[in-house]
C-alpha positions as CSV (number, residue, x, y, z in Angstrom):
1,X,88.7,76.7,55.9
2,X,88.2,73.9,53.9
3,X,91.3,71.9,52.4
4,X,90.4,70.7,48.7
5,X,92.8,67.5,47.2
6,X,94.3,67.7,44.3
7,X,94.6,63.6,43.2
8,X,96.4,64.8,39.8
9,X,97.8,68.1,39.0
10,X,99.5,67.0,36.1
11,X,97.1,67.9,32.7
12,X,96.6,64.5,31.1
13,X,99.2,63.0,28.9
14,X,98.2,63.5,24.7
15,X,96.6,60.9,22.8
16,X,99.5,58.8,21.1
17,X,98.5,56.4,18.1
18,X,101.1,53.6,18.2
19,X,101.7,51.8,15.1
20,X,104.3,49.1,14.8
21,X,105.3,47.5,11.2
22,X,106.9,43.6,10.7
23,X,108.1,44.0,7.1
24,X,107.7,41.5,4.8
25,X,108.8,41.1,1.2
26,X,105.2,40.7,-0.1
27,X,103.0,42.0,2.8
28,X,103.1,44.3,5.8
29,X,101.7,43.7,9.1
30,X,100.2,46.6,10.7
31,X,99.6,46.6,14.6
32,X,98.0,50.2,15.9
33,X,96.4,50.5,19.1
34,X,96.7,53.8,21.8
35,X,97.4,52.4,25.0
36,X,98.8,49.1,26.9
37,X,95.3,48.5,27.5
38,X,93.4,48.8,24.3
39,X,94.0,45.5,22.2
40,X,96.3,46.2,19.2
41,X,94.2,46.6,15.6
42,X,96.3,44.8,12.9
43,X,95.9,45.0,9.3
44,X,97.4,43.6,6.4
45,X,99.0,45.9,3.4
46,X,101.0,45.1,0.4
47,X,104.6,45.4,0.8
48,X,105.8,49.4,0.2
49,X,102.6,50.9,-1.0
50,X,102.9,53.8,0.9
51,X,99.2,55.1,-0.2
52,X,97.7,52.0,1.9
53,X,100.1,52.8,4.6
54,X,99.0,56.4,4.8
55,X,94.9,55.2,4.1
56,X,95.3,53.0,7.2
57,X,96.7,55.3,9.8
58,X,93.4,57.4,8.8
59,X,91.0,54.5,9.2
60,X,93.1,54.0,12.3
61,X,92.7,57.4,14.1
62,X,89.0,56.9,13.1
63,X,88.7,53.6,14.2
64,X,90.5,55.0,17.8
65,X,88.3,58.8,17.6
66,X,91.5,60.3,17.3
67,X,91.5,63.8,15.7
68,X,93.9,63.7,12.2
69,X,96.7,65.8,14.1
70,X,97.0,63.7,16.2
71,X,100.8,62.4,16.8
72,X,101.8,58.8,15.4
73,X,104.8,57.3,16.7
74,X,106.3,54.2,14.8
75,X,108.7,51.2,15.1
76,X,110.2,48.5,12.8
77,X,113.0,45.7,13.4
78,X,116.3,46.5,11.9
79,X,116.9,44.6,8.3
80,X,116.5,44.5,4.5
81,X,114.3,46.8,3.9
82,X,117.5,49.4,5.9
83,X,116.4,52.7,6.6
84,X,114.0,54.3,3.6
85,X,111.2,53.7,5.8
86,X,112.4,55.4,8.4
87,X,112.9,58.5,6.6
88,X,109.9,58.5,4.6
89,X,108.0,58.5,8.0
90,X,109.8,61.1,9.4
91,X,109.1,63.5,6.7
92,X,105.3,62.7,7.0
93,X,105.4,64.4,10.8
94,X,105.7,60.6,12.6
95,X,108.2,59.7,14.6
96,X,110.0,56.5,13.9
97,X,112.4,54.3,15.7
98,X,114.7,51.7,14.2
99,X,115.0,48.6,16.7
100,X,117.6,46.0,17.0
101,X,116.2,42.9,16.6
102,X,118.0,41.1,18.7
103,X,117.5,43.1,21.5
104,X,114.1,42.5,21.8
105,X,113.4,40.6,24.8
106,X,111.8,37.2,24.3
107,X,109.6,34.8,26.2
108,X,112.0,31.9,27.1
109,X,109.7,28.8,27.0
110,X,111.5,26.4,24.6
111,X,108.4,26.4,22.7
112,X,106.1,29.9,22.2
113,X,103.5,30.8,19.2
114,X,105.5,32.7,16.9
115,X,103.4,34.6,13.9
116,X,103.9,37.9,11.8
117,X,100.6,39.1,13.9
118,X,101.9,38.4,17.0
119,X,105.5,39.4,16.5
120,X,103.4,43.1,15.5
121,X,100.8,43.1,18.2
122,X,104.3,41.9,20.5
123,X,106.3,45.4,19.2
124,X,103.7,47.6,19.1
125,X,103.2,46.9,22.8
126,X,106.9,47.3,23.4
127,X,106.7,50.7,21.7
128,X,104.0,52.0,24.5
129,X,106.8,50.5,26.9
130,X,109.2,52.4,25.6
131,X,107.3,55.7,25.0
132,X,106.6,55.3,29.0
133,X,110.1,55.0,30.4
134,X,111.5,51.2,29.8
135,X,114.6,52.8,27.8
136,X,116.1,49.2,28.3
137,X,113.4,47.5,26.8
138,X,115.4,47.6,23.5
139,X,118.4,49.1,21.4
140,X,117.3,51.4,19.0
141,X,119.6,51.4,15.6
142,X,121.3,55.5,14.5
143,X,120.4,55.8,11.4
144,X,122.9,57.8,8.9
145,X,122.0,60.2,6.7
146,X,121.4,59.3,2.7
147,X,124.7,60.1,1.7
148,X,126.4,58.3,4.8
149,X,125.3,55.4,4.1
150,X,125.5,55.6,0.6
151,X,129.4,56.2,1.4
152,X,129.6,52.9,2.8
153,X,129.2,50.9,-0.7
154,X,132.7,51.1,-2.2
155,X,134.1,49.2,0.5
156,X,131.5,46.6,1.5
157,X,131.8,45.9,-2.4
158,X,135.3,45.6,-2.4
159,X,135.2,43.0,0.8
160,X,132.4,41.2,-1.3
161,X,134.0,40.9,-4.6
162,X,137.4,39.5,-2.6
163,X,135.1,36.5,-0.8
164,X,133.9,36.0,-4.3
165,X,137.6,35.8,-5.8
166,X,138.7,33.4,-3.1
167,X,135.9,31.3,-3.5
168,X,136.9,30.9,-6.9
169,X,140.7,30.2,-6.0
170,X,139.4,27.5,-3.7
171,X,136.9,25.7,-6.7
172,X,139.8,25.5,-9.3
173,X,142.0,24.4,-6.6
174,X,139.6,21.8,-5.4
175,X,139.1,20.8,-9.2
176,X,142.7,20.0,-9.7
177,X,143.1,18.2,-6.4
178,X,140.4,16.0,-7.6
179,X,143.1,14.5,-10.0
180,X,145.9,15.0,-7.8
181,X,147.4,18.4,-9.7
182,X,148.1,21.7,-7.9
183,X,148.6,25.3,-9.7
184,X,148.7,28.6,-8.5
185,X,145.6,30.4,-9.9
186,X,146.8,33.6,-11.5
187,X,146.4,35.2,-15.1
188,X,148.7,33.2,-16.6
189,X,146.1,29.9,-15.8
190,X,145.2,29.4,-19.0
191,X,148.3,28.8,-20.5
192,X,149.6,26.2,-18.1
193,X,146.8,23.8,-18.8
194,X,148.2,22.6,-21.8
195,X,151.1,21.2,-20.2
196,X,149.6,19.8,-17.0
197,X,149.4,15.8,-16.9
198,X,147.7,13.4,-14.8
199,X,149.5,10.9,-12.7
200,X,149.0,8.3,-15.6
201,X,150.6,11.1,-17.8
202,X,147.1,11.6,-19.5
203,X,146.2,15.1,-20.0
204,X,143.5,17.2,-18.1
205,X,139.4,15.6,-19.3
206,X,138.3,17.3,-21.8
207,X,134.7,18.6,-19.7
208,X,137.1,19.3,-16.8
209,X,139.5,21.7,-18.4
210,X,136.8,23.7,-19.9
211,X,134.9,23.8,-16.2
212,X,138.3,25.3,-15.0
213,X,138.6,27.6,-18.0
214,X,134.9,29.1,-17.0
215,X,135.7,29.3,-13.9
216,X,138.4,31.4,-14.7
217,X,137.0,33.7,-16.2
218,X,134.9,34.1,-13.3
219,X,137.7,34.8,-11.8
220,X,139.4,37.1,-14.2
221,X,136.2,39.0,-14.2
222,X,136.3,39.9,-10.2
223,X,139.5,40.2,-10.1
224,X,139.3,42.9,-12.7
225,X,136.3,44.5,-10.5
226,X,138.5,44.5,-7.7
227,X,140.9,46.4,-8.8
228,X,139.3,49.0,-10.9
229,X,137.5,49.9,-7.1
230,X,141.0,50.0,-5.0
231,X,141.9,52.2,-7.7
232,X,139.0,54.4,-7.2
233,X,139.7,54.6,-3.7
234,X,143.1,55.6,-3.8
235,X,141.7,58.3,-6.5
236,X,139.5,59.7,-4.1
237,X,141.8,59.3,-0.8
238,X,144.0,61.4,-3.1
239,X,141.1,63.8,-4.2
240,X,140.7,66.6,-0.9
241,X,136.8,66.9,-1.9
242,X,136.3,63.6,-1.0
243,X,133.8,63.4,2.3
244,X,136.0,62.5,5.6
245,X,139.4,62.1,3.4
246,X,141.2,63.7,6.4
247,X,139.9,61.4,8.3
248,X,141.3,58.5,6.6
249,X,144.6,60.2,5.4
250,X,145.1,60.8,9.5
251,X,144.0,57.4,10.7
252,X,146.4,56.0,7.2
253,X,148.9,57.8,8.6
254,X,149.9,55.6,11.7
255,X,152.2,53.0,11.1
256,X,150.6,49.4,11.3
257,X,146.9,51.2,9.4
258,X,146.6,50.3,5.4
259,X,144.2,52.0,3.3
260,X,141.5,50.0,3.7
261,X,141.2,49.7,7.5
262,X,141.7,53.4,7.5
263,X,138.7,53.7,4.5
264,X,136.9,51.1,6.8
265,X,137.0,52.5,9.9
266,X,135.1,56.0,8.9
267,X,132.7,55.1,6.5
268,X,131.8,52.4,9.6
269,X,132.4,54.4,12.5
270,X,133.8,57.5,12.7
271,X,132.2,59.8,10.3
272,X,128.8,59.9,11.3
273,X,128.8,58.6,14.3
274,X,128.0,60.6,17.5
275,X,129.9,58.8,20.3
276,X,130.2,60.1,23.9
277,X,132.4,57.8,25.3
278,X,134.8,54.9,25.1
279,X,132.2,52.4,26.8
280,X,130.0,53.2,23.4
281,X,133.3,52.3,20.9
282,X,133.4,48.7,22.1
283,X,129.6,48.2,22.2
284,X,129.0,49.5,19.0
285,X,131.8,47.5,17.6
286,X,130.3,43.9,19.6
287,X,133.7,44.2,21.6
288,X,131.9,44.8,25.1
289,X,132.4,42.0,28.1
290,X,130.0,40.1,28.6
291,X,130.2,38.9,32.1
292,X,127.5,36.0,33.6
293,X,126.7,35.9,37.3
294,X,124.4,33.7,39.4
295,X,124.9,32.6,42.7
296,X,127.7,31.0,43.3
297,X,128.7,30.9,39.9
298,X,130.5,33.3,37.7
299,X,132.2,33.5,34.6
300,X,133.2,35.3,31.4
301,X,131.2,34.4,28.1
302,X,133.3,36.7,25.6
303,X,133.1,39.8,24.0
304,X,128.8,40.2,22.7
305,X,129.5,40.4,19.4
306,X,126.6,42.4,18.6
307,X,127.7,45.4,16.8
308,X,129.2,45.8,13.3
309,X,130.6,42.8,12.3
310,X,132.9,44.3,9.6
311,X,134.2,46.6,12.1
312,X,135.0,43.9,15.0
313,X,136.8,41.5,12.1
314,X,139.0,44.2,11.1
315,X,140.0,45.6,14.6
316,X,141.2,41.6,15.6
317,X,143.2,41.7,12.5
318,X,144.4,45.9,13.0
319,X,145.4,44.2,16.3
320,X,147.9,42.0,15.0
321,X,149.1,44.4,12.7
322,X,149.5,46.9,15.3
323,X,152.1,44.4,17.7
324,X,154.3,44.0,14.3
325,X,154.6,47.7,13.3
326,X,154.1,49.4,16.7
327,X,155.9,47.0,18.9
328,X,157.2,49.7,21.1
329,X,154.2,51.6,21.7
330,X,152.1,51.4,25.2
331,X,149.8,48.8,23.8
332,X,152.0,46.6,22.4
333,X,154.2,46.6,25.3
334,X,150.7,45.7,27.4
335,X,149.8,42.9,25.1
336,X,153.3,41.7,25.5
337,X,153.2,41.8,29.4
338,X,149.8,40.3,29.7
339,X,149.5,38.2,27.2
340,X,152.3,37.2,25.3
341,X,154.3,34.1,27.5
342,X,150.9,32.6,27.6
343,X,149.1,29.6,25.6
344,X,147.9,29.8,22.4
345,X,144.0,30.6,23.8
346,X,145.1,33.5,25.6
347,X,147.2,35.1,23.3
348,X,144.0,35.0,21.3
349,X,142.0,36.7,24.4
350,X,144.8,39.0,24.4
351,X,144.3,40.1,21.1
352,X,140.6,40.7,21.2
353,X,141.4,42.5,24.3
354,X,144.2,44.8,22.2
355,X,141.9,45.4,19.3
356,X,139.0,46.9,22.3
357,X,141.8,49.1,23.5
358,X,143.0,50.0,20.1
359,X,139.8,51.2,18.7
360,X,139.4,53.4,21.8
361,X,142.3,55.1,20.9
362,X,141.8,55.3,17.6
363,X,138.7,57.0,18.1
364,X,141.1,59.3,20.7
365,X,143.4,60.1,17.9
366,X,140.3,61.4,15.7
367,X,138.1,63.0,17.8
368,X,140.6,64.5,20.0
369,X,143.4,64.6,18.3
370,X,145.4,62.5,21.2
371,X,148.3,60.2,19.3
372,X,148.5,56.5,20.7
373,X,151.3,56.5,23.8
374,X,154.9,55.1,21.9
375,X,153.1,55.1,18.0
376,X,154.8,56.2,15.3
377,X,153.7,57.7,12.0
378,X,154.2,57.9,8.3
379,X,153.5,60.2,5.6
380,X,150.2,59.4,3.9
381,X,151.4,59.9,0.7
382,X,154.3,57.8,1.1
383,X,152.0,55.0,1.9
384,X,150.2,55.6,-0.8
385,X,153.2,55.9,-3.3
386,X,154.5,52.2,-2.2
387,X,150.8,50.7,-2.6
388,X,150.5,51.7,-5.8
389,X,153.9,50.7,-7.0
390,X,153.1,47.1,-5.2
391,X,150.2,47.1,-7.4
392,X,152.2,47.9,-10.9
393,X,154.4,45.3,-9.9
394,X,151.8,42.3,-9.0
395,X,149.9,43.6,-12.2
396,X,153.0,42.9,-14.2
């Protein structure tokens, strides 16, 4: 009997168009193509004009003889343009990938050709890659739903409008050490200027004092800004239709946790979010190891530092926080063993080191309900009650 050879029973993958975007603020490059081996078609298209867009993946799958069902699949760095795109594709039926930038590998020469078509043709190339199997060819960026991310704006506000108020305190303070003064910058500025002299008893330049009185109301301005939002939040930390609010109350409820690492910490992280495993917490936070190995030579270059940067700033100061009002819980007492007798640079290891272990039990305490070993608690509303009268007080 003859013996017949099958070289392939597996049916023949689908035809794929592959289109990958580099987003400008005035133009898009377009790079489609349908395999590693057919060279990339790029096109040009003004910036968000999604009828071009849609008018060139046609011409595409015509250029390509694809039929018009046939599946797109899309990529785009991570950056200003955030995640609209992403959304809009995915309602059109293509599926669409958010990468991380700088993940991307890179050709190492110390010089390399470096265009917005070849940083396309490059990505859309990478997307076939990825499609086939390389799953460590890139990171690819979790996008949150609308009203997620729109959740995220009363806080990164709030951190913005504070760097703007201290860069204010530091120009009038710089403008008054320019003729040897110094004054505490506070609502009451205005009023002291008057009486302020010079070394040579002359009082303040006439151009200078108004400079400091402009600046001032700068000041007075974001300062207002500020605190209308801290009252807002407190409002809606109170308010138990607020999205995640048990959330926060539970995380604002340990000991060594104020309001805004709690607010922080699940509009960043926790509340939408799916994360499997503690390994996950400290890479998306940029708290990972990142240990370097080659022959004979081995050392440790830091934590990566390549996930939320908000996040990791606030953990290294939650950290410190945590060793003053939790001194006798496990933690503390491991920072204090490890890390504590030893030089200045190591107490600073230790504490990155503390904030990495602290943010994995945070996450613990939410997800799973499993309280820090040794931490105490407070009521919520307590804390509350105390901020707000520390607020009447500093407002008086």
């Amino acid at each position: 009997m003859a013996t017949t050879h099958v070289l392939n029973s597996n049916p023949a993958p689908a035809a794929t168009l592959y289109v990958a975007f580099d987003l400008g603020w005035g133009e898009w490059k377009l790079a489609f193509t349908t395999g590693v081996a057919q060279k990339p078609r790029l096109r040009s298209i003004p910036a968000r004009d999604l009828c071009a867009l849609e008018l060139e993946i046609a011409r595409a799958k015509a250029r390509f003889h694809l039929p018009a069902d046939t599946p797109v699949m899309s990529c785009y760095e991570a950056g200003r343009d955030g995640f609209w795109l992403h959304r809009y594709l995915l309602t059109k039926g293509i599926q669409s990938m958010i990468v991380d930038a700088a993940s991307i590998e890179v050709n190492r020469r110390k010089r390399r050709a470096k265009t917005d078509r070849l940083d396309a043709a490059s990505l859309v190339v990478m997307l076939i890659r990825w499609h086939l199997g390389e799953r460590k060819l890139w990171s690819i960026v979790q996008a949150p739903s609308p009203d997620a991310e729109d959740l995220r704006q009363l806080h990164r506000e709030l951190i913005t409008l504070k760097g703007e108020r201290t860069e204010h305190v530091n120009r009038i303070k710089g403008l008054m050490a320019s003729i040897g003064l110094a004054i505490a910058v506070d609502r009451r500025l205005p009023e002291r200027l008057d009486g302020l002299r010079q070394w040579d008893e002359k009082p303040l330049p006439a151009d200078l004092r108004v400079r400091i009185v402009r600046e001032y109301d700068r000041w007075l301005l974001v300062d207002s800004q500020i605190h209308s939002l801290e009252v807002e939040q407190i409002r809606r930390v109170r308010d138990d239709a607020t999205p995640g609010v048990e959330r926060i109350r539970q995380l604002f409820g340990l000991r060594g946790v104020g309001l805004q690492g709690a607010w922080l910490l699940e509009r960043e992280f926790f509340g939408w979010r799916s994360i499997r495993n503690r390994r996950q917490v400290a890479s998306l936070a940029g708290l990972a190891p990142t240990p370097y190995g080659s022959g004979q030579t081995e050392r440790e270059q830091g934590i990566s530092k390549a996930g939320n940067k908000r996040l990791r700033w606030l953990m290294v100061e939650l950290a410190w926080c945590w060793r003053r009002y939790q001194p006798t819980s496990d933690l503390s007492l491991w920072y204090q063993r490890r890390f504590a007798e030893g030089s200045a640079r190591m107490r600073k290891v230790g504490i990155v080191a503390l904030a990495r272990k602290l943010l994995v039990a945070l996450w613990k305490y939410v997800s799973q309900g499993e309280v820090p070993e040794g931490a105490e608690d407070v009521p919520w509303r307590q804390k509350l009650s105390h901020r707000k009268r520390a607020e009447v007080s500093v407002a008086c």
